[in-house]
C-alpha positions as a LaTeX table, in Angstrom:
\begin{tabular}{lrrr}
\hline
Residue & $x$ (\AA) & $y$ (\AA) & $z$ (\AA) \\
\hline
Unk1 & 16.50 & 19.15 & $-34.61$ \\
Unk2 & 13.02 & 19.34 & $-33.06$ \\
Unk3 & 10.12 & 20.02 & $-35.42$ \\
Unk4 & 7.05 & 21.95 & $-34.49$ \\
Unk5 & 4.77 & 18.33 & $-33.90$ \\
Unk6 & 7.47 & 16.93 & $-31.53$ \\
Unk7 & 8.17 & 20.07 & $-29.35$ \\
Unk8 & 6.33 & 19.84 & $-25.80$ \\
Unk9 & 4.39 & 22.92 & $-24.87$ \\
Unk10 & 3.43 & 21.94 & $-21.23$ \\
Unk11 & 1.48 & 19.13 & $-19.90$ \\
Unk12 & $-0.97$ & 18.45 & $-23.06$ \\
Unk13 & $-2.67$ & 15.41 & $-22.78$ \\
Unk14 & $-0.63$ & 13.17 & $-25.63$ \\
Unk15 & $-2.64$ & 12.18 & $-28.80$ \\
Unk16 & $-3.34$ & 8.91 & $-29.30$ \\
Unk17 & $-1.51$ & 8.33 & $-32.11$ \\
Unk18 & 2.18 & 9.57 & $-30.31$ \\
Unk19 & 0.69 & 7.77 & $-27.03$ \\
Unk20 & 3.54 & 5.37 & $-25.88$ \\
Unk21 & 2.54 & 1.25 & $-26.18$ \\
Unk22 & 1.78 & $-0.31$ & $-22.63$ \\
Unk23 & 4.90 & $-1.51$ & $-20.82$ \\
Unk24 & 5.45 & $-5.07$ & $-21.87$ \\
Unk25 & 5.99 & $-7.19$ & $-18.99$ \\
Unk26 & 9.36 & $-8.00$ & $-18.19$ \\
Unk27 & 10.91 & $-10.79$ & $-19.08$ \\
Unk28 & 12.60 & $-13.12$ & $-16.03$ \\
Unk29 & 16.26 & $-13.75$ & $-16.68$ \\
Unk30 & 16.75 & $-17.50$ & $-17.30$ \\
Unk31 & 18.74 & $-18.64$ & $-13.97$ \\
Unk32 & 21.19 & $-21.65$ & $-14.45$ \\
Unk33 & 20.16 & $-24.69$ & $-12.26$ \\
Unk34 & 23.12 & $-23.66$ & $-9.76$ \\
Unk35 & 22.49 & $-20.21$ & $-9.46$ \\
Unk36 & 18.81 & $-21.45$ & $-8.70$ \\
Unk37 & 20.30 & $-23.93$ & $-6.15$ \\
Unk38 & 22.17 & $-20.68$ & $-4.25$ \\
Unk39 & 19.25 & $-19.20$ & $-3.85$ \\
Unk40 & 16.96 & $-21.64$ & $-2.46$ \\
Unk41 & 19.54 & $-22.11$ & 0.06 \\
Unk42 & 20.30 & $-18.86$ & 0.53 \\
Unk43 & 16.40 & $-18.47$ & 1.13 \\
Unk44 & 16.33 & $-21.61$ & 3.12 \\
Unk45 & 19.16 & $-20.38$ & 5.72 \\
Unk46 & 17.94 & $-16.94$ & 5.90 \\
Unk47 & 14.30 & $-18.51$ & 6.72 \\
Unk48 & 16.05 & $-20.91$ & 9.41 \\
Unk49 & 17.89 & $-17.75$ & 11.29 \\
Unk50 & 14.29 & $-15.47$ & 11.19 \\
Unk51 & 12.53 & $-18.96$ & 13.07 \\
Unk52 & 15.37 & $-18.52$ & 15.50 \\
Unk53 & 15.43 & $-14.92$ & 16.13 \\
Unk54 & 13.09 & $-12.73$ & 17.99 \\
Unk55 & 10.44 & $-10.60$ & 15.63 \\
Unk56 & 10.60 & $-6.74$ & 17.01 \\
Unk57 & 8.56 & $-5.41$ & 13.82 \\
Unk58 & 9.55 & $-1.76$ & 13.19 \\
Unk59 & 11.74 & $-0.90$ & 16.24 \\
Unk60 & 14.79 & $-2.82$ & 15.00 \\
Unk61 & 16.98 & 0.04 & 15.16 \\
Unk62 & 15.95 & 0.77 & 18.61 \\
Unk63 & 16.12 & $-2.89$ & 19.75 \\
Unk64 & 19.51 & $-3.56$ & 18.21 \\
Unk65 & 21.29 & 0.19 & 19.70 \\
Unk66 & 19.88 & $-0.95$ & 22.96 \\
Unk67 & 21.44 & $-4.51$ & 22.54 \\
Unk68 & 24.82 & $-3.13$ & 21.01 \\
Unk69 & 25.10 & $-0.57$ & 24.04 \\
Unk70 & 24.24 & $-3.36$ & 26.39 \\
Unk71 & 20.95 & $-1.89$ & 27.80 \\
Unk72 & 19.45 & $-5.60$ & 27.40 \\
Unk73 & 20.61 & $-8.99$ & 26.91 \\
Unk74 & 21.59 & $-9.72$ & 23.27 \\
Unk75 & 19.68 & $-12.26$ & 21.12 \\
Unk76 & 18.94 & $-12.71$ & 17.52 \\
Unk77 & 16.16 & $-10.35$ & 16.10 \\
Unk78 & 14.74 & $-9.73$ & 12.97 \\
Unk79 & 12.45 & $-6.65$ & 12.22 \\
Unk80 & 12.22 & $-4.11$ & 9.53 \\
Unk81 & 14.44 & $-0.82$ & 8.92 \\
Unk82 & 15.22 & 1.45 & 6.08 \\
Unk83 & 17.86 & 1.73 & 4.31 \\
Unk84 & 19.16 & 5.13 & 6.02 \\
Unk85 & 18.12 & 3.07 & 9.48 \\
Unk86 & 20.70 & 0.19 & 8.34 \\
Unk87 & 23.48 & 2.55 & 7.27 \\
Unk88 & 23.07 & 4.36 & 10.07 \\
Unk89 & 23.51 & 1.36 & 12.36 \\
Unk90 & 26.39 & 0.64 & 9.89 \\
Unk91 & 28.02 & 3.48 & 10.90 \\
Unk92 & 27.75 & 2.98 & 14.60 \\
Unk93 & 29.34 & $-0.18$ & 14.24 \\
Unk94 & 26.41 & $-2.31$ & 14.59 \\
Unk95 & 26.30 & $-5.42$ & 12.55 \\
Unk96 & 23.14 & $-5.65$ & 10.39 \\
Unk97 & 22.52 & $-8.03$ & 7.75 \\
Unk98 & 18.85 & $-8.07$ & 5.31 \\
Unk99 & 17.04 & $-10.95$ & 4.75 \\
Unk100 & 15.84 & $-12.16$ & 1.53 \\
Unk101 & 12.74 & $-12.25$ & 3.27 \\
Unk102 & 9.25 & $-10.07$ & 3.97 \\
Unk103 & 9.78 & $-9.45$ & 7.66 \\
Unk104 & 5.87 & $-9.73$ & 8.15 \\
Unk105 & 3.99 & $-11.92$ & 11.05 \\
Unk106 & 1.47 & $-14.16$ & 9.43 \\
Unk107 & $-0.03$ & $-16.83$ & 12.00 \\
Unk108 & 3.46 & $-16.25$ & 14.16 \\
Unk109 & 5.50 & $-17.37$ & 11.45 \\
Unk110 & 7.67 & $-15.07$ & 8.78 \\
Unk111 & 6.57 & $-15.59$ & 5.44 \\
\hline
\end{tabular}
C-alpha cells in the first residue's frame, strides 16, 4: 500500500535523497571466441558486398522500386531506409537485406 511520502502528486522535482543513482554503464556480454569469429566475418562480407554495390544514400526505396519494376538496369546498392521503408519493400516483394554497417560516405568509402 502506498504511504503519503511515496505517492506522486504531479511532476515535483524529486528530493535528493529518493533521487535514483546514475545509470551504471552496461556491462558487454562476454562473446565466446566463435561467436566473435561469426561476426567479424559476418562484418567482413557485409563490408565486401557495400565496396561492390552502388551508394544511393537516402533514396533506397526509390532506387530499388525503380530497379524491381524494371525502370533501370539492376545492380547492387546500398543506402539507408527505415524500418517501415524495408517492410514496406518487404511487402512488395522486394528483397532487402540490412547491413551490419553505418551506410555513411566517408572519403568514398563506407565506414
Amino acid at each position: 500500500m502506498p504511504t503519503a511520502p511515496h505517492v506522486a502528486l504531479g511532476l515535483q522535482a524529486v528530493p535528493a535523497q529518493h533521487a535514483e543513482a546514475p545509470a551504471k554503464p552496461a556491462v558487454a556480454s562476454t562473446l565466446t571466441q566463435e561467436q566473435i569469429a561469426l561476426r567479424s566475418k559476418i562484418i567482413a562480407m557485409a563490408q565486401s558486398l557495400a565496396e561492390k554495390a552502388d551508394y544511393v544514400g537516402k533514396d533506397f526505396p526509390e532506387e530499388a522500386r525503380r530497379m524491381h519494376y524494371q525502370e533501370v538496369p539492376e545492380r547492387p546498392i546500398v543506402g539507408e531506409a527505415t524500418a517501415q521503408e524495408a517492410s514496406a519493400l518487404l511487402e512488395e516483394g522486394i528483397a532487402v537485406v540490412p547491413l551490419p554497417l553505418s551506410a555513411t560516405r566517408k572519403k568514398d568509402r563506407l565506414q
